[in-house]
VOGU-3710 file (C-alpha; in Angstrom, 3 decimals, decimal comma):
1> xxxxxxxxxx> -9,176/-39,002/53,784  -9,893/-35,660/51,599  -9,221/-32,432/53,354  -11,315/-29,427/52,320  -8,527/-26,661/52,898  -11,874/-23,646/52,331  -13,160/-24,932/55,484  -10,285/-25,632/57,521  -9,545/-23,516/60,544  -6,120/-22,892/62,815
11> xxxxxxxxxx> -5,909/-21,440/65,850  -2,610/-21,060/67,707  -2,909/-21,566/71,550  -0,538/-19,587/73,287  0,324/-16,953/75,864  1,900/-14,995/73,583  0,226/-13,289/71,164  3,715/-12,985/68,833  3,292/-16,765/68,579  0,324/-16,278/66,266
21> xxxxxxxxxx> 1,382/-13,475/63,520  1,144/-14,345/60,487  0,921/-18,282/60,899  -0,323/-19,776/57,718  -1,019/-23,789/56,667  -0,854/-24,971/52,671  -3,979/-27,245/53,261  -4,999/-29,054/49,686  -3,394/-26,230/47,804  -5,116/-23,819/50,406
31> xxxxxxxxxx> -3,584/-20,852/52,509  -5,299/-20,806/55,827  -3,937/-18,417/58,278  -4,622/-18,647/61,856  -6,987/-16,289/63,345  -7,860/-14,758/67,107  -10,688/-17,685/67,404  -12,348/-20,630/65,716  -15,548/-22,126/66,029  -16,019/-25,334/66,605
41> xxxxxxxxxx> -19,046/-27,989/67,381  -21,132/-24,831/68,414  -18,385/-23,268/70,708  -16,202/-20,465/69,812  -12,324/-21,048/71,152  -10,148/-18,026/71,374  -6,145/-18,272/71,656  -5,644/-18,179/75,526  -8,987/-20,431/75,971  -10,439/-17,821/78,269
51> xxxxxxxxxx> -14,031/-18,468/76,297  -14,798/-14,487/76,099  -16,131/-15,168/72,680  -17,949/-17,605/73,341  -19,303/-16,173/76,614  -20,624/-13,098/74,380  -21,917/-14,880/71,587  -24,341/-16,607/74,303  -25,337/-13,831/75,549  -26,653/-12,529/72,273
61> xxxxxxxxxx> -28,011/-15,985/71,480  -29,832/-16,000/75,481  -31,420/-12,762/75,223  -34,072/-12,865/73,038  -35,043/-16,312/74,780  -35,311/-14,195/77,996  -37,538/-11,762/75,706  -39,767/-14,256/74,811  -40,223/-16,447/78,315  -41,193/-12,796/79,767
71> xxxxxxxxxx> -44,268/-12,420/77,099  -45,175/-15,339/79,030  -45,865/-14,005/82,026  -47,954/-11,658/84,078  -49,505/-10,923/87,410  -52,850/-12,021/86,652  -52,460/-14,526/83,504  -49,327/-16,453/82,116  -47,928/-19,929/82,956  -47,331/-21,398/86,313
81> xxxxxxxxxx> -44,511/-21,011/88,390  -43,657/-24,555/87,718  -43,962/-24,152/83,591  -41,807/-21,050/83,987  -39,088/-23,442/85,884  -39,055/-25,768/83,254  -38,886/-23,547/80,190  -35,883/-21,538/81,442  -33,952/-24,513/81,730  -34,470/-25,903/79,015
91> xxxxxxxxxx> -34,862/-22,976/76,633  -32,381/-20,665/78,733  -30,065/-22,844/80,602  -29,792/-25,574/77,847  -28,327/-22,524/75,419  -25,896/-21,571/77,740  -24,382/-25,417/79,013  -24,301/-26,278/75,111  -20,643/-28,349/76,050  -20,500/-26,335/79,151
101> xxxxxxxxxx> -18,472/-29,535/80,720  -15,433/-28,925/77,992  -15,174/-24,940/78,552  -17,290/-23,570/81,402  -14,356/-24,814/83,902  -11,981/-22,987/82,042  -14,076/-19,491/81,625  -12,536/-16,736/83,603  -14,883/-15,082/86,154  -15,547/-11,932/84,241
111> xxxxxxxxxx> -16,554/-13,771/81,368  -18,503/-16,058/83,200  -20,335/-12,930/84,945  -22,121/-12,332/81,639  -23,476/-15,529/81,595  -24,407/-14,980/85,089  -26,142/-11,897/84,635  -28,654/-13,793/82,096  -29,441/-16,507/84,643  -30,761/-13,144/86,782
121> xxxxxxxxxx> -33,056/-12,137/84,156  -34,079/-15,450/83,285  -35,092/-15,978/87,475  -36,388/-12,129/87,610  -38,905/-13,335/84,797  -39,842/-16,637/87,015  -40,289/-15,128/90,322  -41,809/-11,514/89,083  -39,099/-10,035/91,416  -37,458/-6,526/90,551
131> xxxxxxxxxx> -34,088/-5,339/89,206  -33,022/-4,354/92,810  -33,774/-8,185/94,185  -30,161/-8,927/95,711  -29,251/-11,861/92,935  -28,450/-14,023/95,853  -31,836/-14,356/96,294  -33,800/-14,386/93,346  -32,143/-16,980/91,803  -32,742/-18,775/95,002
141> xxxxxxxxxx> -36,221/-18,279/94,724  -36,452/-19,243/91,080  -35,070/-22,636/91,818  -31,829/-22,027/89,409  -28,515/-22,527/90,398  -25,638/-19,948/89,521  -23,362/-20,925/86,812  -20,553/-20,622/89,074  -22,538/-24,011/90,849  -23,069/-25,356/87,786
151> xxxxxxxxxx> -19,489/-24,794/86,846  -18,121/-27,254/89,587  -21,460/-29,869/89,178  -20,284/-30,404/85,029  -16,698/-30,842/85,824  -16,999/-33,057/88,718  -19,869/-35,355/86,257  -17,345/-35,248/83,262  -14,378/-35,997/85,226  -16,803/-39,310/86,996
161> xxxxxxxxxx> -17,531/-40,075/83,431  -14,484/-40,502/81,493  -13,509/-42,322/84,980  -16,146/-44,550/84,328  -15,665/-45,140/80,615  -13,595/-48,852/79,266  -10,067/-49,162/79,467  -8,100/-47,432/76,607  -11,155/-45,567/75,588  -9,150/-41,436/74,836
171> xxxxxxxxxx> -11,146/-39,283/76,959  -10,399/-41,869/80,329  -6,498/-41,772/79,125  -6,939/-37,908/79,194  -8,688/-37,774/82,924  -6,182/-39,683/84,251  -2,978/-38,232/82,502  -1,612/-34,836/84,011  0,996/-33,101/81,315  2,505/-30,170/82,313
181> xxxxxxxxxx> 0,146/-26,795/81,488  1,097/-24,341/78,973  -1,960/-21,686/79,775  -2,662/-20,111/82,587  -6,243/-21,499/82,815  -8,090/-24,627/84,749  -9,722/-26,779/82,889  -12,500/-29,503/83,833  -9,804/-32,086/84,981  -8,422/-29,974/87,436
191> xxxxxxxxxx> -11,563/-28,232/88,882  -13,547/-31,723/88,609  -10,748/-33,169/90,991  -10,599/-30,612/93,465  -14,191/-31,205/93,903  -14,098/-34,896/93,615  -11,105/-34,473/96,561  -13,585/-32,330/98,749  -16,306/-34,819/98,518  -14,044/-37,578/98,914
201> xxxxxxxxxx> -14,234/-39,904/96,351  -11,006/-40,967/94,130  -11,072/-43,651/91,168  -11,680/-46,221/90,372  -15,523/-45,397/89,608  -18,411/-47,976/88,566  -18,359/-48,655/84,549  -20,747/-46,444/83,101  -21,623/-48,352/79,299  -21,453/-52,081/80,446
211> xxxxxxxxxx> -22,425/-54,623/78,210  -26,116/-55,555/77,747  -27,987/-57,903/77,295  -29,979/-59,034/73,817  -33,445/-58,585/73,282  -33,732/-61,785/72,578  -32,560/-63,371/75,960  -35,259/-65,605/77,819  -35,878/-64,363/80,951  -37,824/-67,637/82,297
221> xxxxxxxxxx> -40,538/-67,427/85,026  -40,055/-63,872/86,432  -42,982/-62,066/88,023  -43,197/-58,727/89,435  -45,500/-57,914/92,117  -45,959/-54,147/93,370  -48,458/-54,041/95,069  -50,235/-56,325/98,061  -53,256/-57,189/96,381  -55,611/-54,755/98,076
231> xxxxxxxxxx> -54,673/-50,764/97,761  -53,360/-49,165/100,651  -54,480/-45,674/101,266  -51,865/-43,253/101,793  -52,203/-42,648/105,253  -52,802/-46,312/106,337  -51,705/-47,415/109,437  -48,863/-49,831/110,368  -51,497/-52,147/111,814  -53,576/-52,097/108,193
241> xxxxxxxxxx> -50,499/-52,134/106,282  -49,238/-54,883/108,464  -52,394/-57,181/107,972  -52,854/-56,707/103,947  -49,005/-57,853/103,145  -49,878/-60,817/106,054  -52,940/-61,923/103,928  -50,879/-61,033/100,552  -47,686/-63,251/101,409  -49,784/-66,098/102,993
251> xxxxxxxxxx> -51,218/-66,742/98,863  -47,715/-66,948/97,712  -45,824/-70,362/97,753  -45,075/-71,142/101,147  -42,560/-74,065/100,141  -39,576/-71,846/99,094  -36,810/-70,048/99,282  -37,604/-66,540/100,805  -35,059/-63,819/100,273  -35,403/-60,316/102,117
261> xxxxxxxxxx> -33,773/-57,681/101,246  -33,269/-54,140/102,136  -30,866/-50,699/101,789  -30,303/-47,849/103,844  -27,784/-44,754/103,528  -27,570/-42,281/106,621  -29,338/-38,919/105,292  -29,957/-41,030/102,350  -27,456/-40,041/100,800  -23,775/-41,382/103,096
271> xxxxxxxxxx> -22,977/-44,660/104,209  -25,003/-46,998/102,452  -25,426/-50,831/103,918  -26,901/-53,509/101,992  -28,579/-56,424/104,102  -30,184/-59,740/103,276  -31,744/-62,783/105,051  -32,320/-65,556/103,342  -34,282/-68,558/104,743  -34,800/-72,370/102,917
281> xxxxxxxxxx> -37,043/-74,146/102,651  -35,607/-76,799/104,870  -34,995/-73,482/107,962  -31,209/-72,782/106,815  -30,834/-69,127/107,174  -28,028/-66,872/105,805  -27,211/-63,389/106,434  -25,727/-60,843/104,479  -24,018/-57,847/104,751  -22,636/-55,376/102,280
291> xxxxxxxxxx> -21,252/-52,145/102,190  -22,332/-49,864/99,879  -19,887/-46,961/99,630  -19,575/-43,923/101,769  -21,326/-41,712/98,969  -24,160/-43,944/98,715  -28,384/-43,250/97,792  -31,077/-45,371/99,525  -32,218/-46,857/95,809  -28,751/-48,089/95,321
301> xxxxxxxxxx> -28,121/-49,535/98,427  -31,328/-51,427/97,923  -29,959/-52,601/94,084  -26,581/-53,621/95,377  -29,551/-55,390/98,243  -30,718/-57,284/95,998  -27,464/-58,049/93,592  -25,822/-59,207/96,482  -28,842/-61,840/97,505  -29,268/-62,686/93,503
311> xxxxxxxxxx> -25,637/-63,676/93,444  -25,527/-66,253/96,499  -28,299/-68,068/95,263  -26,871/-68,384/92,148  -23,498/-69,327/93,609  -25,111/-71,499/96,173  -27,619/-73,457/94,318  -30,477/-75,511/96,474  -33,684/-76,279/96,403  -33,758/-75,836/92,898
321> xxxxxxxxxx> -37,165/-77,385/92,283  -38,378/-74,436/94,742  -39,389/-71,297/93,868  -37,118/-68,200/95,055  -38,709/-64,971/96,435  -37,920/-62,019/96,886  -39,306/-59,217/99,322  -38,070/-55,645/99,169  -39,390/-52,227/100,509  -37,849/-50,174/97,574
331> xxxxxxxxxx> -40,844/-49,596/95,222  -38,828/-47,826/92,624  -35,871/-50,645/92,510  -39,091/-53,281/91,506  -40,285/-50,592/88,952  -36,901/-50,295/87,472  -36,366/-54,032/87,136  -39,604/-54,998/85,611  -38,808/-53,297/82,269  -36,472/-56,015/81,493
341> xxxxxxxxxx> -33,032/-56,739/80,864  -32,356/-55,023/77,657  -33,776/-51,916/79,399  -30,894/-52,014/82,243  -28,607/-49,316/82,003  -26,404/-49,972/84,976  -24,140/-52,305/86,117  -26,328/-53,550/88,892  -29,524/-53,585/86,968  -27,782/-55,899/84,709
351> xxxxxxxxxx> -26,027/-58,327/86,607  -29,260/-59,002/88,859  -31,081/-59,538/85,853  -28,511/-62,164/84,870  -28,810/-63,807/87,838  -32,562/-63,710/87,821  -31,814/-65,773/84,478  -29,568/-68,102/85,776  -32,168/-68,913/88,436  -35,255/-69,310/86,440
361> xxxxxxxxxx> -33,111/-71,006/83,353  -34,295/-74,219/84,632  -38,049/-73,104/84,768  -37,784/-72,298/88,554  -40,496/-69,596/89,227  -39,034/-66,726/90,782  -40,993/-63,962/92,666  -40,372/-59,887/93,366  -42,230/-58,939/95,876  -42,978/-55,342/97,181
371> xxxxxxxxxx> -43,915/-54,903/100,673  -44,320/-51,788/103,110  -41,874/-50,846/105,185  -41,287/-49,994/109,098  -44,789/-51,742/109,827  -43,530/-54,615/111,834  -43,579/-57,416/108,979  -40,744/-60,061/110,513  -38,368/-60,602/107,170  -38,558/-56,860/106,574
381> xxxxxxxxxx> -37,231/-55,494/109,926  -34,633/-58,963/109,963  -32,952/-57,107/106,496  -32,969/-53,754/107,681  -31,405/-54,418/110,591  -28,909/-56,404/108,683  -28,884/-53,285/106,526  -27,761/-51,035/109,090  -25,147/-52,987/110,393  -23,517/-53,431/107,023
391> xxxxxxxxxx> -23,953/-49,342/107,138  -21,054/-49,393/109,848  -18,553/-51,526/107,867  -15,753/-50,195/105,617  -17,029/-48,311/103,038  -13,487/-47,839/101,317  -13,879/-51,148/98,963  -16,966/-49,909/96,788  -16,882/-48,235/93,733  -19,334/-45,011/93,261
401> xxxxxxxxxx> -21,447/-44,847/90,343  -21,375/-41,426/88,292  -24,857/-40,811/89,526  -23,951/-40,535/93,402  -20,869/-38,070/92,074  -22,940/-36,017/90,462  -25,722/-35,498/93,251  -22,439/-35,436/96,069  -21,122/-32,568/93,783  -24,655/-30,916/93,004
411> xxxxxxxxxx> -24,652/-30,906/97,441  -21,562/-29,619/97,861  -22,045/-26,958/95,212  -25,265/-25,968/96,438  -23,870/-25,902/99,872  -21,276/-23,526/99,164  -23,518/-20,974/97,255  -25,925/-20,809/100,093  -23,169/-20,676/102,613  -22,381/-17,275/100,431
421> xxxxxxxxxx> -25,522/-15,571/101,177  -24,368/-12,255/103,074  -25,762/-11,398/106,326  -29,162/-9,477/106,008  -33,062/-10,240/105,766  -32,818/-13,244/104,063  -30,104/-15,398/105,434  -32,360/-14,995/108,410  -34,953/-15,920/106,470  -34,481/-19,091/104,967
431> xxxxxxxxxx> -31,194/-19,750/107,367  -28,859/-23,495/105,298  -31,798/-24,192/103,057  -33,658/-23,078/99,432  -37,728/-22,019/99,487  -39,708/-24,625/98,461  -41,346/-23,654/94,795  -44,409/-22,035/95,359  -47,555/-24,527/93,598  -50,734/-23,427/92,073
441> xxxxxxxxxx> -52,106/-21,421/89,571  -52,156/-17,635/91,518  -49,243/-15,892/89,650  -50,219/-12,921/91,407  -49,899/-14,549/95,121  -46,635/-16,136/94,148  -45,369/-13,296/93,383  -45,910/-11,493/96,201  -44,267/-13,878/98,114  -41,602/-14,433/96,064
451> xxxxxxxxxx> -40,880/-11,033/96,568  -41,609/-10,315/100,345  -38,926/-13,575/101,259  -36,311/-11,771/99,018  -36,435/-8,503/100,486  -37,930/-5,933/97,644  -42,074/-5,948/97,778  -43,030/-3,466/94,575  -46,103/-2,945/96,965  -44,261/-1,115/99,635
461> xxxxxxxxxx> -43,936/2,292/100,764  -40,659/2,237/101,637  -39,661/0,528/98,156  -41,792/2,744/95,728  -40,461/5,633/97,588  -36,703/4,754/97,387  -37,105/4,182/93,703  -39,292/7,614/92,893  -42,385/6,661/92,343  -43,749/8,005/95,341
471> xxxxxxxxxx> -42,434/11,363/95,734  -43,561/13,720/98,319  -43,033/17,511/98,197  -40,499/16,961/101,044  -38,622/14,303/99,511  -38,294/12,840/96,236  -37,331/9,813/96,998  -34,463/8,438/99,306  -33,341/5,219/100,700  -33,544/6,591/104,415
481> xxxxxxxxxx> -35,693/4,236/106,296  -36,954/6,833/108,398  -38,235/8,804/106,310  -42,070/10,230/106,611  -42,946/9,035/102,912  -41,260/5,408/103,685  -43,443/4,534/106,727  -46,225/1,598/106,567  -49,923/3,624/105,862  -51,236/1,149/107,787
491> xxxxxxxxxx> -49,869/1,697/111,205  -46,992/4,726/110,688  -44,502/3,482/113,084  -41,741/2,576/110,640  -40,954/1,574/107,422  -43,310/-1,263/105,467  -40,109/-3,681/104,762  -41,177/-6,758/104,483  -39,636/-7,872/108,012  -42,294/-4,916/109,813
501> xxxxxxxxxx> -45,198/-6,301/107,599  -44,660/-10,274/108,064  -43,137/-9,732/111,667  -43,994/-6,598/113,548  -46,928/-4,664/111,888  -49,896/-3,916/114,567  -52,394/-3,831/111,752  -51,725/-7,420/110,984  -51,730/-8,918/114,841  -54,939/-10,783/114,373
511> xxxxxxxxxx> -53,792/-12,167/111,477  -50,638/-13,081/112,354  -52,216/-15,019/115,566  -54,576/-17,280/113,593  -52,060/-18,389/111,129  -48,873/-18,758/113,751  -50,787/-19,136/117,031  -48,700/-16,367/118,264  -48,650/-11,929/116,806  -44,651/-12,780/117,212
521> xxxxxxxxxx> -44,063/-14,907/114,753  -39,925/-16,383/114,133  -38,173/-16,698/110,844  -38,789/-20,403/110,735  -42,301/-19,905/110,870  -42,470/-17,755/107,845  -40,356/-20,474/105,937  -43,960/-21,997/104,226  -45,289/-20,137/101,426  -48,700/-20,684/102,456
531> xxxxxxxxxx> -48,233/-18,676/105,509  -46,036/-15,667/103,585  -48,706/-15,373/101,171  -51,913/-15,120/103,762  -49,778/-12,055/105,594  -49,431/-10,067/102,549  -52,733/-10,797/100,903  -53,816/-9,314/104,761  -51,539/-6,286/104,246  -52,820/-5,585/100,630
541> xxxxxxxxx> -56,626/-5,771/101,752  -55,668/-3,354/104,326  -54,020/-0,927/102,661  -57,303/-1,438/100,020  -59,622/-0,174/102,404  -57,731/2,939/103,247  -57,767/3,340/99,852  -61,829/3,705/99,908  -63,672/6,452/100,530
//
């Protein structure tokens, strides 16, 4: 291999900063001397691998993005809410977590801040909310998480993935080797196992790159079926729902071997059970139970569902002039399966498909079958009770895939920023939960309420006032609640924050009473957007007709 010594870099990594004067390397008949930082892939690494460089280089990279998504936008024209979502993290927030895995975990808290403080601007653009929002909850009500979340989400999904990668492959020996630290900063491995620890999971973790299969494998007589033959309206009820996948079955072969299967995880998201019954054609009937893992989703318990079924057959062959079918409630695992082996891209995509294979190798038809759930249909409620017994077995012996890691770590990080929140208006507000994003077209609406939940309405009294621009000869302009220039113009009893104009205002009783059923509404009522943005369009009219002569 040729070395180009004009573009090599060095970089001494040290805690001393006499460790790096005058260092120099003869590379191909080249002096390079080591410098305070080196670029590298797109990230900038300084000597004590604090990532202040590369922090401020972002930010100067960030900002103009931030310029141009808020050209976007305005009260009465501009992109949705939900276009605004998507273009900041892609445009804004895929910037900044350029290998954000590799050196956000390291990046010391006032460097991170920086980044931080661009996320804010980025959410003030999506929600219309002011400067003075508390950043707690703006970037709540932008839908973004904090980089200090998405600090502990990219370690903990690196540290699953190298986990997860082959035996002897360099990045696995590095997440499971521990040598002794010469700086005094974390990296990913250690903050990806702390939160690994708090969520409780510990290698080993499912293989993430399996082998696949070749295009050119024959799959033999597989069908998919996902629906019952006639559509079922979205509110049908578990009588009609019940009778259509009656009529539906009865026009499958009734001569074979019928295999239902079903998943369930508690909270869909912890201890997952996997249940089968399989039933002959001849009336032998076998039951199966499987654990799925303590961190477990409802779609995967309903894979490892139907692996687990798969597999016995195939281990257990019978009936093979028979066709096999199988009947599952999990409408995305069918949808997943029918694009075909090659398209797997997990473990237990592939080895059902394999045994779907080995099953129809011999021209055996074999059937998926969707069916709705919870509506009384016999083989249906047989698995999922099977299902949640095999929820109450040891969940130790399964392995987690780097999908339910990531999501455990995403909930854990999302739990801890919202457990954060000071005390005040909208900890009350919204209480262990986000808003839900506000839908529609009406920037002007969402904005509104995007700024009465978090606290600072630019259409207040009170607010205009405490910023100056509503002065009064007496005062001009003070953060004193009870001050004459601060008070609502619609009733004058006390200051328009938005708690006294969704909660308390007189002028809005009648109003209040048709949409809540009550002129005391509580903070869990005003949790729906709908309901937030009917009060203040009420308050604006108001305040509108004072207005007129």
């Amino acid at each position: 291999m040729q070395v180009a010594g004009e573009k090599t870099q060095a970089l001494v990594l040290s805690q001393w900063a006499r460790d790096a004067t005058d260092c120099s390397l003869r590379v191909a008949g080249k002096i390079v001397s080591a410098g305070d930082h080196l670029k590298l892939l797109g990230v900038t690494i300084d000597r004590l691998l604090h990532f202040g460089p590369h922090c401020r280089n972002l930010r100067q990279r960030v900002r103009p993005r931030t310029a141009q998504l808020r050209r976007l936008t305005g009260r009465d024209w501009g992109l949705e809410e939900r276009q605004l979502r998507t273009i900041a993290n892609g445009y804004v927030r895929g910037a900044i977590e350029h290998a954000a895995a590799a050196w956000l975990p390291a990046t010391s808290p006032a460097h991170a801040t920086l980044l931080e403080r661009e996320m804010r601007a980025a959410a003030r653009v999506i929600t219309g909310c002011p400067i003075s929002t508390p950043s707690h909850a703006v970037m709540a009500e932008a839908g973004l998480a904090p980089v200090a979340e998405r600090r502990l989400v990219l370690a903990a999904r690196l540290l699953a993935k190298a986990h997860a990668l082959p035996e002897g492959d360099p990045l696995r020996a590095v997440a499971s080797s521990d040598p002794p630290t010469r700086l005094s900063t974390t990296g990913w491995r250690q903050v990806g196992g702390e939160v690994l620890a708090a969520i409780g999971v510990a290698p080993p973790v499912e293989p993430m790159l399996p082998p696949r299969e070749p295009p050119w494998v024959l799959t033999g007589p597989v069908y998919f079926h996902l629906d019952v033959g006639a559509a079922l309206p979205p509110a049908a009820s578990a009588q009609q729902r019940l009778t259509t996948a009656t009529l539906h079955l009865a026009s499958l072969p009734q001569c074979a071997t019928w295999c239902w299967t079903d998943g369930s995880a508690s909270g869909g998201i912890t201890d997952g059970g996997a249940g089968a019954f399989i039933e002959r054609p001849d009336g032998e009937v076998t039951k199966l139970r499987i654990a799925a893992g303590r961190l477990c989703s409802s779609y995967r318990a309903e894979m490892i569902a139907l692996q687990a079924a798969a597999d016995y057959l195939t281990d257990n062959p019978a009936h093979e002039e028979d066709p096999i079918i199988f009947c599952t409630d999990s409408m995305a695992a069918l949808a997943r399966l029918r694009e075909g082996p090659t398209a797997q891209t997990t473990p237990l995509g592939i080895q059902i498909w394999r045994a779907l294979c080995s099953l129809a190798s011999s021209g055996r038809a074999i059937h998926l079958q969707w069916v709705p759930s919870h509506c009384g249909i016999p083989g249906n409620e047989r698995a999922d009770t099977l299902a949640g017994e095999a929820s109450a077995l040891d969940q130790n012996s399964a392995t987690p895939s780097t999908t339910t890691i990531q999501r455990a770590a995403a909930r854990l990080a999302r739990a801890r920023t919202i457990a954060a929140w000071p005390d005040g208006w909208y900890r009350q507000l919204q209480g262990p939960r986000l808003p839900p994003p506000i839908p529609g077209g009406d920037r002007s609406s969402a904005v509104d309420v995007h700024q009465l939940r978090a606290g600072h309405w630019s259409r207040s009294s009170q607010y205009l006032h405490r910023i100056g621009k509503k002065p009064t000869n007496d005062c001009a302009g003070c953060e004193n609640k009870r001050c004459p220039a601060a008070r609502c113009e619609l009733c004058r009893e006390e200051a328009d924050t938005p708690a006294h104009v969704l909660m308390r205002c007189p002028a809005l009783m009648n109003s209040r009473f048709r949409v809540f059923g009550s002129i005391h509404p509580t903070h869990e009522d005003l949790r729906s957007n709908d309901e937030v943005a009917t009060l203040g369009a009420a308050f604006v009219s108001l305040q509108s007709r004072l207005a007129t002569p």
